[in-house]
N, C-alpha and C positions, 0 to 999 in steps of 0.2 A: 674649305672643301676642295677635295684635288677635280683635276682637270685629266680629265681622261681622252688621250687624242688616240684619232683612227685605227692607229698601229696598237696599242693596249689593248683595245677592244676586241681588235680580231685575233689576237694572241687569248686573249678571254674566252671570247667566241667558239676557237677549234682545238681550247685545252680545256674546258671545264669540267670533262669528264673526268680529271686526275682526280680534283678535289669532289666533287659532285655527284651524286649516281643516275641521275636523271638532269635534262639538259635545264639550267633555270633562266636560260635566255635565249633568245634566237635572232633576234636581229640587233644592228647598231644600238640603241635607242634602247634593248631591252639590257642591255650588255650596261650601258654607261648607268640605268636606273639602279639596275641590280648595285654595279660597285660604288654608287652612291651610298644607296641604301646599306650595304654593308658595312661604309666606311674603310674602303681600302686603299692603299696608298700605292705610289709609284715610287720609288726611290735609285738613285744613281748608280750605287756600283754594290758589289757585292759586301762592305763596309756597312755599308748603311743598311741592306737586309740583317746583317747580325746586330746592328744595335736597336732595329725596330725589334727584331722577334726577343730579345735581349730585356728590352721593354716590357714589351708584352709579358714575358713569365714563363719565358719559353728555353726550356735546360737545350743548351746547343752548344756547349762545351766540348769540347773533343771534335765535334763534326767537321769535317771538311768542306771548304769552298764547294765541290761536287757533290755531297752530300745534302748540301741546303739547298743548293738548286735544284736536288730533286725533292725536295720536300713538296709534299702536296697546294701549301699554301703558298707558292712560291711560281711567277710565271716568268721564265727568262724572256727578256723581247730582245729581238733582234740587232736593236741598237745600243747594246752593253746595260741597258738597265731593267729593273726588277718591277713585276707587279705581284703583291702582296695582298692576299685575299682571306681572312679570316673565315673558315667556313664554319 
């Protein structure tokens, strides 16, 4: 199970509306349940976001680095790595 620290969360927190249409979390605590419960993962650099979504089943061929980070299931954090959220 990942480990979701402060900084994921509030990057969760004040972007869920890209993936989301209605908010599914509102505070710390709902934020870490929620990306338990869904199963999402944190990963290191932009490499490892193409071989998770890559994984998963997910046609990303052609797309570029800027591309996948704006992909909706895709949350850049501030410190070069990725949260990945299946919605």
């Amino acid at each position: 199970m990942n480990e979701f620290d402060e900084e994921c969360l509030n990057v969760f927190l004040e972007n869920q509306s890209q993936l989301f249409e209605e908010a599914v979390a509102e505070t710390l605590e709902d934020a870490e349940a929620f990306l338990e419960d869904c199963m999402a993962v944190v990963v290191e650099n932009m490499d490892e976001v193409k071989e998770f979504l890559e994984e998963e089943g997910m046609d990303i061929q052609g797309m570029s680095d800027e591309e996948l980070e704006e992909a909706a299931e895709v949350f850049p954090i501030p410190d070069g790595r990725y949260l990945i959220v299946e919605g």
